[in-house]
Structures are given as C-alpha cells and as structure tokens.
N, C-alpha and C positions, 0 to 999 in steps of 0.2 A: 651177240650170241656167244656161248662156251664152249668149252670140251666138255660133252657130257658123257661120264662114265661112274659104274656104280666102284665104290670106295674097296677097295679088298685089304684084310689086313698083310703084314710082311711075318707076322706070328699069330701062330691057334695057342698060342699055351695058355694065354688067360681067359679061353672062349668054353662054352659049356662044349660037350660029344656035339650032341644036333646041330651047335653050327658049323663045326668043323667039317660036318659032313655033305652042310648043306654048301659050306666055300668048295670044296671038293668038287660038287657036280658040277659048279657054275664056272670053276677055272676053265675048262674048254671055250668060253664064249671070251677068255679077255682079249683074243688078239683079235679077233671080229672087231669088237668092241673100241679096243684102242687106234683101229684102221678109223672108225667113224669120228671117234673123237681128234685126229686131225686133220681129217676133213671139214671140219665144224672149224676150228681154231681158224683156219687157213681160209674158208668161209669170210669167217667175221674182220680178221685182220685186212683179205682185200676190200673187206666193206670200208673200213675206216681208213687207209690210205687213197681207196678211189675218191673219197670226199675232201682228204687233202690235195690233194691231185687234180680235180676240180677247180678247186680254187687258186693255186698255183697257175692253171690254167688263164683262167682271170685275169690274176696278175700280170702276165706275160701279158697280156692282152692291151694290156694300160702304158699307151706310150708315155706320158708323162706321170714321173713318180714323186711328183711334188702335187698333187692335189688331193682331195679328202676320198674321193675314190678308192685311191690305192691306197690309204692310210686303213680307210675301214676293211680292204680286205687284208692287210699285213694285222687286223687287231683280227679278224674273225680267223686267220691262221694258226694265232696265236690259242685264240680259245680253244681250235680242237686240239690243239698239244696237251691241253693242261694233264689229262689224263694217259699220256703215249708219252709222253718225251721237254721233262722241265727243263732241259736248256733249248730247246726248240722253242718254248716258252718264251724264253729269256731272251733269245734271239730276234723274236719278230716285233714284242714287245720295247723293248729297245729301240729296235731300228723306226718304229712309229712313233714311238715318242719324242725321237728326234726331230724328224721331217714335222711333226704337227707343231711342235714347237718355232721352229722355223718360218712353216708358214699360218702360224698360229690360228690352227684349226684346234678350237677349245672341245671341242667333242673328242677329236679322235686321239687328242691328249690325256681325256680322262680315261677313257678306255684303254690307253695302253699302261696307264698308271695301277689301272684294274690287275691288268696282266702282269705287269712284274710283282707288283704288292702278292699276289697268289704263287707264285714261284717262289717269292722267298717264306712267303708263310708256309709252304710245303715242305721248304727244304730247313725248315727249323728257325728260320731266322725272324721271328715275328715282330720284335722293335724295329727291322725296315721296314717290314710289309707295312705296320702300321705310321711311319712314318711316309708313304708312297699316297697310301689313304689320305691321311690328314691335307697331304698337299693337294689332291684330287678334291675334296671338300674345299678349298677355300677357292680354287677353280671353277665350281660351279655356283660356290654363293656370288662371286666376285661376277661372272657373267650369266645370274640364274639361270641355269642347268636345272631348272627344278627336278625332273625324271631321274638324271644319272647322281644329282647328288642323293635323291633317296638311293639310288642305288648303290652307292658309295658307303651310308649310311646302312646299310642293311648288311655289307659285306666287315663293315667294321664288328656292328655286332656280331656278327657270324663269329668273328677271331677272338672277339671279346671273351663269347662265350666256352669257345674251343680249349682257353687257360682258365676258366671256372670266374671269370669279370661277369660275372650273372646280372649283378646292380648296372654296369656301363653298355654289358649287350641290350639290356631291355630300356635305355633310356635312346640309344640310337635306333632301334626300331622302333619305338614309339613317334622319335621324330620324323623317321621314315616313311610311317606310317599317314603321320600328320601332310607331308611333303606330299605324297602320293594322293592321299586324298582329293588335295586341291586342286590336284590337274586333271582327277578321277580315272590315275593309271592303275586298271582290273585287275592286270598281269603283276605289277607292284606291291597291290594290296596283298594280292595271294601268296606271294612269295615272304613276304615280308609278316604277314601275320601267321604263315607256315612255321617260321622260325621263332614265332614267338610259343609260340605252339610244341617247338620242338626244347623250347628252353625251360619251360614247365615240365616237360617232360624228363630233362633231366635233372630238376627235383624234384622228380619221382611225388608230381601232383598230377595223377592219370587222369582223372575227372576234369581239372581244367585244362586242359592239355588238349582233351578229345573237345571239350568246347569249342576251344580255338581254331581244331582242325575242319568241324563241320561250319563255323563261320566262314574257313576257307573252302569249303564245299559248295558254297553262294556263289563266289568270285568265279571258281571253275564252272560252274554252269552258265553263266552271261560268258565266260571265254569260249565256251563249245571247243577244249583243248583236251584229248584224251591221253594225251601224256602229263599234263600238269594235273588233269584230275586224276592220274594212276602215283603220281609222285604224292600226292597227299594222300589217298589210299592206304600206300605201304605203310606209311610211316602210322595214318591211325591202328593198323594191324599190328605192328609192332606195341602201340598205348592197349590194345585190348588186348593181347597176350601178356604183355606185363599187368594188365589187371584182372591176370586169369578165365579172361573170355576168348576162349579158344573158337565157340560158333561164330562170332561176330570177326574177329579175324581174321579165320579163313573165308570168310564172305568176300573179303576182299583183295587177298593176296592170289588167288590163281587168273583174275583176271589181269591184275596189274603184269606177275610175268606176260603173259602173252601183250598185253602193251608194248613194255619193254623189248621186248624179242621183235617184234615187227619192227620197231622202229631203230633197235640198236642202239638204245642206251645202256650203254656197257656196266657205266657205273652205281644206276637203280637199278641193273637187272641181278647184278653181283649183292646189291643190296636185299633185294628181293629174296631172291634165293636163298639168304641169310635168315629171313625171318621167315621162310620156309620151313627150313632146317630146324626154328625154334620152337615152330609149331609143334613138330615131334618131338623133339627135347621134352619141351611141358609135359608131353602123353605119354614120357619115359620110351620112346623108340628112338634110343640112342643111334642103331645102325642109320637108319632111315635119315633120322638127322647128318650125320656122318656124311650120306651120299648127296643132300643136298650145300650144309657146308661146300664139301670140297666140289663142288660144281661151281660156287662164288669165289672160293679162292682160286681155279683156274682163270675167272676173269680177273682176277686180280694181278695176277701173271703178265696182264697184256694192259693194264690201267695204270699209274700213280693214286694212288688214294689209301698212302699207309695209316693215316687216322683211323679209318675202319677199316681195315684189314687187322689192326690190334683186335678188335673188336673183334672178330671175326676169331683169329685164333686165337682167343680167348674162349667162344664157343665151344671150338671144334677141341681145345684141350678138357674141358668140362666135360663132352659128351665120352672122351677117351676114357678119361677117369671114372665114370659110373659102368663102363665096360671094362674096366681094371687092365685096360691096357695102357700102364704107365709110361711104357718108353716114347711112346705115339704122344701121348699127355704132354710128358714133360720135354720130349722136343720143339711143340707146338706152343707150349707155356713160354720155352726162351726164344722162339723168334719175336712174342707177342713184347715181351720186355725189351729184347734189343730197339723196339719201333718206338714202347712208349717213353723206351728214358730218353730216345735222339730227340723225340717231339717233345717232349716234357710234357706227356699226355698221363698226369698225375691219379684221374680216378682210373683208367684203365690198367694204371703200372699197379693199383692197391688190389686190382683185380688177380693181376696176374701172379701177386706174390701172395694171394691166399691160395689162389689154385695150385704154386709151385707145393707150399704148406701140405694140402691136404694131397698130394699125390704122392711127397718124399712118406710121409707119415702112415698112408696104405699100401707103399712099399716096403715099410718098416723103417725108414731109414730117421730115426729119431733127430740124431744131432741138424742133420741138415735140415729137416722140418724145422725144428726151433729155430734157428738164423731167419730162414725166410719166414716165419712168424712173427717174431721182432720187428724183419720190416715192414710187414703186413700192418703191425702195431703204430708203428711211427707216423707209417705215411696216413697210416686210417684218421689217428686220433688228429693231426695237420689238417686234414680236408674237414672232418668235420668241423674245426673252429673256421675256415675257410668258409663252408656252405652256413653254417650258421651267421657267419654275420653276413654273408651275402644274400640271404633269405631274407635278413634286413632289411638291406641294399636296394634287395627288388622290392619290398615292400614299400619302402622307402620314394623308389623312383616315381613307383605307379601313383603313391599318394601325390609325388606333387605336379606329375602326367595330370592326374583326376582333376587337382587343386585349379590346374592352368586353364583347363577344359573348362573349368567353373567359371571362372574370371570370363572368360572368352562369352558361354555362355548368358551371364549376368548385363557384359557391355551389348548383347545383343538385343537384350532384352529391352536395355532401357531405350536404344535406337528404335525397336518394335513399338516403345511406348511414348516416345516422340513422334514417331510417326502415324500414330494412333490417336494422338489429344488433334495434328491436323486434320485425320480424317472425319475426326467427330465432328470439328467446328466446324468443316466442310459440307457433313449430313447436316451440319441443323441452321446452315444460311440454304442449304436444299430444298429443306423441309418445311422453311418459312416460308421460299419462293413456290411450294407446293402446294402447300395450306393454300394461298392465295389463289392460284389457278384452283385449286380446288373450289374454292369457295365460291368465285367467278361463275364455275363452270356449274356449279351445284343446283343450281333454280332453272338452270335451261334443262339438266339432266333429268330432274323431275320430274319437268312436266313431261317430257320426251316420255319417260317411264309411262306416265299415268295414262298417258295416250295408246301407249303400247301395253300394258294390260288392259283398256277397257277395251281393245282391240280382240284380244285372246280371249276374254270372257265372252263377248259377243260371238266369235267362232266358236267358245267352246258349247255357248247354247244352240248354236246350228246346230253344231252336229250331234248334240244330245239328241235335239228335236229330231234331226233325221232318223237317228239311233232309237227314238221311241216310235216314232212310223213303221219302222224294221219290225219293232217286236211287237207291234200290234198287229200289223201284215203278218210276222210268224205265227202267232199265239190264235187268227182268224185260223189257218192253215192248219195248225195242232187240232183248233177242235174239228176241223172240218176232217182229216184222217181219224178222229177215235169215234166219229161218229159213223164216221160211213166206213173205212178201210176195219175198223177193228170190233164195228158195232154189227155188222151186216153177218161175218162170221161167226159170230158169239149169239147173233138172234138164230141164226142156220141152226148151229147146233144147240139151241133150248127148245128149240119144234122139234127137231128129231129126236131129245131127251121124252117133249111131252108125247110123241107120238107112242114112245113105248110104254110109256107109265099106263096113259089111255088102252093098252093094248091096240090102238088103232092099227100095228104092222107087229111083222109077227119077228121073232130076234136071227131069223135069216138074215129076212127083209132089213135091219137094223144092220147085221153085216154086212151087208151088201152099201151101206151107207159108210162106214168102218174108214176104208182109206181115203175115201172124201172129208170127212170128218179129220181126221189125222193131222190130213195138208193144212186144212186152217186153223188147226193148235196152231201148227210149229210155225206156220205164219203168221200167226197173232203173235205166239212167243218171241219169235224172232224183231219183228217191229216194234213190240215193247222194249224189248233189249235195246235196239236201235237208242227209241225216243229216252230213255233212261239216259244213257250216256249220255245222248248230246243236252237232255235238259240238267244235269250234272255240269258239264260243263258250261252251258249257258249259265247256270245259277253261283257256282263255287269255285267252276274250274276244274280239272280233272285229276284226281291225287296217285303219281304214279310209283310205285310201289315193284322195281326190278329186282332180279333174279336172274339166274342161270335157267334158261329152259332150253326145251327139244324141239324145234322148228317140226323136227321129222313128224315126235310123238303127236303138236296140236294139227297135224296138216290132213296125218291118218285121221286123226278122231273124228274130226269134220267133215271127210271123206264121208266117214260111215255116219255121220249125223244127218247127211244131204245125200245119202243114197237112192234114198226113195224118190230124191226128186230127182236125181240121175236113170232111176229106173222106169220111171215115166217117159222119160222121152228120148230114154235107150242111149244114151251120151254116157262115153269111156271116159272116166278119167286116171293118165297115166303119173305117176306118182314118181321123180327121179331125185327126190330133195337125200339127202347124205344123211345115214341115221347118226353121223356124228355131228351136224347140224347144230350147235348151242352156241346161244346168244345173253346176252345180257338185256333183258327190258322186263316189264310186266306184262304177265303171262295171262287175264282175260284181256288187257287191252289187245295183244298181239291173236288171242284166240279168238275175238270179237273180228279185230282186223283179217283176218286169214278166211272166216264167216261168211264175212262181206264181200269177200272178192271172190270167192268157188263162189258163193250163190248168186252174184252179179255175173259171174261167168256161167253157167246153168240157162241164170233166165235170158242172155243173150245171144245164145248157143241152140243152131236147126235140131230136130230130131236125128239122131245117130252121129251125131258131131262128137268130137275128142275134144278135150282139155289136158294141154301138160304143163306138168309143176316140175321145177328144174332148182337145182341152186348150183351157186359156186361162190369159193372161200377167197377173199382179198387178205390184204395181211390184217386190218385194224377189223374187217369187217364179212357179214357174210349176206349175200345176193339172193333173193327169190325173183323166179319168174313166173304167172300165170297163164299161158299164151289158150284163149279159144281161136275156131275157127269157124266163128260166128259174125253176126251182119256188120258187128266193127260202128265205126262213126267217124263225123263229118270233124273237120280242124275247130268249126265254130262250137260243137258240141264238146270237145275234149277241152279246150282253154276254160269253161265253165264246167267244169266236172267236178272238179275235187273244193269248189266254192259256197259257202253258208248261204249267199245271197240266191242261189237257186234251188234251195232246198223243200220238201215237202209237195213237189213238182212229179205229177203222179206221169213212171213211165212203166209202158208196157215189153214182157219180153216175146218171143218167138213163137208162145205157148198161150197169149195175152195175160203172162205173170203180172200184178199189179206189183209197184215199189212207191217208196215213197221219195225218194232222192236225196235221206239223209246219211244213207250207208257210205259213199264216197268222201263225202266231207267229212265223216267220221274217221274214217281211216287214214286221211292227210293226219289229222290232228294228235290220234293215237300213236303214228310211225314217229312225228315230231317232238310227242310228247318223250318219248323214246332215243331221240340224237340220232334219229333215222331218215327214210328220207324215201319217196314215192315219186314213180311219174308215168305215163300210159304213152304207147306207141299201138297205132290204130289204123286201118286203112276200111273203106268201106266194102261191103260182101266179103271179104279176107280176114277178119276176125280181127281182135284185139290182146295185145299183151299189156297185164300189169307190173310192174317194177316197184321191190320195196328190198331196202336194206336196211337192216342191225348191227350195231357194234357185236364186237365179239366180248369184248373186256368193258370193266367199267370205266 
C-alpha cells in the first residue's frame, strides 16, 4: 500500500486563473488528507516488517543452524530485503552462503548466490553480480539443479538486458526456457517468457512483445496465480499504451492495482501506478497523471528499485513540462540523471537529458538547453549503433535458438522413423498371422452366416404372413364399418331426402327430422376423418407438418363443433387450458387428436355429467388434461386401448353412441408423430382422464 494524496503544486504562476482557484478551494482538505496518508504509509510498512518478523520468528525457532532448514529461511530473509534494506541483503545472503557451503547444501548455496549477485547489481556493481551468477550456473550444471539453474539463467538475462546485452539476454532465456521446459516448471515458463516479452518490448516491437505476453497468459491460467497473472497484466497495459491502445489498457490496469494492494506487492503496485499515471499522460491530463505518478513514487520512498524509479521521474518531469511548471520539471529531470548515471542506466540518462533540453529551452534559458542537447546527441547517436547491432544479435541468437530446435527436431524424427520401419514389420508378420486365422476361420463363418440368414428370412416370412392375416382381418373390418356404420346413415338420410322430393311429408315434418339428420352427418364426417388418417398411415405413413399453434384456440373450436352433442345430453364442459397455450406440432393432427378425446369423452359421459380441460406449462413442454366423470374402465380395457390390434371393435357409449375403436390408436400415433406423449388414468363408475403433452419449441 502507499501514501495516497492528490499532488498540489508549491506555485500557481504557471497555471491558468481556473486552476488556481480551483487549488484554492481544495487547500482546506490537505491536512485531512496528509493525516490519512500516514496512516496508510505506517499501514503498509507494519505489513512488511510483520512478515520479516515472522520469519525471524522461525529462525529463532531452529535449534540447529547448520542444516538446510535454517539456510532456506536466512535465503527467504534475504529476499524480502531486496526491496527495504540492501545491506540486510547482503547480510543474510552471506551468512547462507557460508553455512551451505560448509555443509554443502547445493540448493541453498545457489539461492544465496542469487541474493548477493542482486545486491551488488543494485548497487551498481554488475561485473560481481554477474560473476556470483556464473558461479551459481556451474553449481547447478555440476549437480543438475535443473529448476534454479533456469532460474539463474533467467536472472542473468534480466542484467543482461538491463545494460542493453539484448543478443546475451535472449540467448539465456531461451536456454532457460529450454531448461524449464523439460521439467515442465509452469511458474518458470511464465516468468521466463515474461522477460522475453519485456525485452522485445524494449525494442519497441509492441506486436511481438504482446505475443509473448499472451503466450504467458497460458502458463498463468494452469497456475491459477492472481498475482503472477496481474504482474503480466501491467506490463501488457504498459505494450498497449505504448501502442496507443488506451481501451485495451486500461482493461487491465485497475484490476491489477487492486491485486497488488491486497496482497502488498509494493514494487508492482508502484509499478502499477506508473502506468496509470501514463494512461492520462496519453489523454493529455497531466494533473491527473501527476497524482497518480507521485502516489508510485511515495512507494518508492519505502522500496530499493531505482532502475524504475528513473523511469518514473522521468515521467513525472514530462508531465511537469506540458504544465510549464519547469522548476518541478527540472528538479525531477536531475534526480532521474543522478540514478541513471550511478547505474549506467544509458537509455533512460538519453531520456533524461532531452527532457533536461526541452525544459531549459521553454524556459528560455538557451545556452544551457544546447549543452544538454549535445548530450542528448552523443549518447543518442551511441545507443543507436548499440541497439542496432544488438537487433542483430537478437536476430542472430533466435536464428540459431530456431536452427538447434531444428536439429533436435530432425534426430527425432528419424528415431520416429526407426521406430516406425519396426512397427511396420511388426503389422505385417500380424497381418500374415491374421490372414491365416482368417482364412481358417472363413468356411466355418460362412456357413454359420448362411444358416443365420436363412433363419431370418424364414422369421421374416412369419411374420409377413402374420402381418398379412392382420390386414386381411382389418380390411374384412373396414368393409364391414362402411357398410353398416356409414352405409345405414347415408341410406337414413336418402329416404328422408326422397320422402320430400315425393312430397310424401310435409317440410315441417322434414324439420322435425333436421337434428337427427344433423348427428349422422357429423358422424359419418367424423368416421371418415377417423378412417382417412389411419388408412394414410397404414398406406404411406403419416406426413407431419408443425407449427406454432393455440392449444386454447383448437380446444374452443371443438367445443363448439360437439356442442350439439354436449346439448343432447346436457353435459358441461369446463374449459381451464391457458389462452397462452402454444406448442409446436401439426395442427389437424393435434385438432383430429383433441376431436377424439371430447368426443370419446361425450360418449362416455352419464347425462348432466362435466368434462374438464385443464393444462399446465413444464419448462420443455406443455400438459393437457381431459378428466370426465363417466363410467371409466377396467385395467384390462385401458392396457388395450391406445392398440391397432383392437381396432374397428364397435363400442357403445352412455347414450348407445356407436364408435369404431380407431380414434385412440389414432391419437397415440398423432401425439408421437408430434415428440409427445399420451396415457389414460381410469377407475370404473368415477370417470376417466386423458393425458397428452407437446413440446413447446422445436
């Protein structure tokens, strides 16, 4: 965590009226303000000593200080100094180094090898650090350390690249790289391809750079690590700001603070914050910028990490300078140069003396602008023959990275393709030894065959033959209904046609014939309907043809289509289906189906008897109920109900309604036809209910 406080300047002179007025109103709030902000400092610094203090704890704890125990906690002490206190560094590192030496604990030797090599490369002195390394490397080849020599390898290049060794950093993390792979450490690739990632980026190849970053996007997802995946984060937010993608960016920098802050990493939070601060830069809101800067430089107050802290007020002098407050500028321009000449930190010093340039110069002050342009000149035109032939270098490396990888590649191939001519000769003493059982087996299988289809043909003429008894037994049935059920009512009404033509009755007398007449239309109509469908189906099948329909709309229609037969024998029927009711199926199958069961409920139904229609909605589907309170049926009756094999089976209803017994089996077939689905609960003199469902969707 930081001191968070907004930035105020210590002069208005080079600010427009409006803000001078607007600093004005807010100075009331700075002592508020500066109360919180060292409550915050005072916060985060006991956070970072309780965790050394922790460990110290430990150590106390560890009666003998000759074993690897205590070595690895003098090296993890070590490590939280790097950023508090580099002779504390130096101290604990040392002292581990020793003891492991001693008692030649090769781990906790490399590790504290780690630790001073980072001390002195902090404190300027990069030919020990790299000499510390080097030794650490021949420690881990000498007793494969595979893990820490990549990681030994990964800190080389880190330094490599920190003095502009672009060609030597990317040839050590590629080895790194390769190391890591073979032991398949997640946390190593990540890290390791991070900084390759970050080394592109500082030749300012944005496009590959963010490549590299979202490869390490991979690695952080199998880690399930929300800080290593926020540490890659920033740093792609920083490639899309510098490639002026400010939306993509900020996508990822507000989360990563709040990472950082929970967990208290000081040194990406300060990072963080920085390329916060540049967001607004880009957008030209220099203040804004300003107050996020100096919220990273307050942790930088309480960290070691002057490499970016150049970097840093480098920023915050840039942002002063487009506010033309140059005294602020150019006090922030020479702290940024005293850091980068003690490091020899060469592109940020070219930074810092073009910034010195352009601030002497919009203060007017000529002479001194020229000087520091000159050296702006010097060291510029230096680094560029520097990054150019190191753009070489890295060139250079990766080709012969790529070349190795070839080779490597290639020997595998041919081991693939040795091992392949065995497998082959392998399949084809197989394939002889298979032939043969084949062949063996071939005349016994045959005949087994032949035995076993004249088997199936002989069933399959059964049950043709039975299949053709069925439809002869049907087709006696058929005619015996169009003769009598459909012929008796069609002869009824050609007497009573001729009786009026003869004048034999008079067209009273003729109405008075009228609703008798009526009933056996619509039950002639009706049965014809019936025998249509199911002769449809017997012949071709039935071709079904959905849509969105109203359950509601065909349930009313049919209502009123079988009214009369409702008003004959004085029978309610009450109607509760949901006018929002729509289903998906074909709509005369369902309006046929719905037909069939009011008029199977009708003619099964006493005089003054009810009938009620009900639905209810499932999530895929939607529910009708038919329920009469009519004479019902027996368990043997209902199991043969909805069957073809007992069809054209003439039953009578309450009224002595004649049916033919094709209406059930029709309706199984139409709901099925439909991805629906039918079944009947019945108790005898209590009536019966029918059940049928519709998908709602296709």
């Amino acid at each position: 965590m930081k001191n968070d406080h907004l930035f105020l300047y210590d002069s208005t002179n080079n600010l427009k009226p409006s803000m001078v007025r607007f600093l004005y109103y807010i100075s009331y709030l700075k002592k508020g303000i500066a109360l919180l902000l060292f409550l915050s400092i005072t916060t985060i610094t006991f956070a970072q000593e309780k965790k050394l203090d922790s460990l110290k704890v430990v150590l106390k704890k560890i009666k003998n200080n000759k074993t690897p125990e205590y070595i690895d906690v003098l090296n993890s002490i070590g490590k939280q100094y790097y950023y508090v206190n580099l002779d504390s560094l130096k101290f604990y590192g040392e002292k581990a180094h020793k003891i492991s030496a001693e008692i030649q604990y090769t781990n906790g030797e490399i590790d504290a090898l780690i630790c001073l090599a980072n001390y002195y490369f902090n404190s300027g002195k990069g030919d020990k650090s790299l000499e510390l390394l080097n030794t650490a490397t021949i420690l881990a080849k000498k007793y494969n350390v595979i893990d820490r020599h990549a990681s030994v390898l990964n800190l080389i290049g880190l330094q490599k690249a920190a003095v502009g060794d672009y060609s030597s950093a990317l040839k050590n993390y590629l080895k790194g790289i390769e190391l890591a792979e073979s032991v398949k450490n997640i946390k190593l690739l990540s890290i390791i391809n991070e900084n390759v990632a970050l080394l592109y980026f500082r030749q300012k190849d944005y496009v590959l750079s963010l490549q590299f970053h979202k490869e390490v996007e991979k690695f952080n997802t199998l880690l399930n690590d929300e800080v290593f995946s926020s540490m890659t984060d920033i740093n792609m937010a920083e490639a899309y700001l510098k490639s002026n993608d400010i939306q993509n960016a900020n996508k990822y920098i507000n989360s990563c603070i709040a990472v950082f802050e929970k967990n208290e990493i000081l040194e990406w939070l300060a990072f963080a914050y920085q390329i916060k601060g540049l967001v607004f830069y880009k957008q030209k809101n220099y203040t804004i910028s300003l107050f996020w800067y100096t919220k990273s430089l307050d942790i930088h107050k309480t960290i070691n990490d002057d490499r970016y802290k150049a970097v840093l007020l480098n920023d915050m002098s840039e942002s002063y300078l487009h506010l033309e407050n140059y005294i602020e500028a150019e006090k922030k321009a020479f702290e940024a140069l005293e850091i980068t000449t003690r490091l020899n930190l060469l592109n940020d010093e070219i930074i810092t003396y073009e910034l010195l340039y352009k601030i002497n110069k919009g203060n007017g002050l000529t002479d001194k602008a020229l000087r520091y342009h000159e050296n702006y000149k010097v060291l510029s035109d230096s680094i560029t023959r520097i990054d150019n032939l190191n753009s070489l270098e890295v060139l250079k490396a990766k080709k012969e990275f790529e070349k190795k990888e070839e080779y490597l590649i290639l020997e595998n191939q041919k081991k693939e393709a040795k091992q392949n001519l065995f497998l082959i000769i392998a399949i084809i003493v197989l394939s002889t030894l298979g032939l043969l059982i084949f062949l063996l087996t071939k005349q016994s299988k045959t005949r087994k065959t032949f035995n076993k289809q004249l088997q199936i043909k002989t069933t399959a003429l059964e049950k043709r033959e039975n299949e053709l008894n069925l439809i002869n037994a049907t087709k006696d049935k058929l005619f015996s209904i169009i003769g009598h059920d459909l012929r008796g009512p069609i002869n009824a009404l050609g007497s009573v046609l001729g009786l009026v033509k003869n004048n034999e009755i008079t067209v009273a007398e003729f109405f008075d014939f009228t609703p008798k007449l009526k009933n056996d239309v619509d039950a002639i109509s009706f049965t014809l309907n019936n025998l249509l469908s199911w002769g449809r189906s017997q012949m071709s099948g039935s071709v079904t043809n959905p849509s969105h329909i109203n359950l509601f709309e065909l349930i009313n229609n049919n209502e009123n289509f079988l009214r009369e037969l409702t008003y004959n024998k004085s029978i309610h029927i009450k109607n509760y289906v949901s006018e929002k009711s729509i289903v998906w199926a074909d709509k005369n199958q369902i309006d046929l189906l719905i037909r069939n069961l009011l008029s199977n409920a009708i003619k099964f139904t006493n005089d003054k008897g009810i009938i009620t229609i009900s639905s209810k909605e499932e999530k895929n589907y939607i529910e009708i109920v038919i329920t009469d309170n009519g004479v019902g049926m027996s368990e043997e009756v209902k199991n043969r109900l909805f069957s073809f094999d007992n069809i054209l089976v003439t039953t009578y209803g309450t009224a002595n309604e004649k049916g033919t017994g094709l209406g059930l089996p029709l309706c199984k077939e139409m709901v099925e036809n439909n991805n629906g689905k039918i079944w009947v609960e019945s108790k005898i003199n209590k009536g019966s209910s029918f059940y049928f469902r519709l998908p709602i969707n296709k």
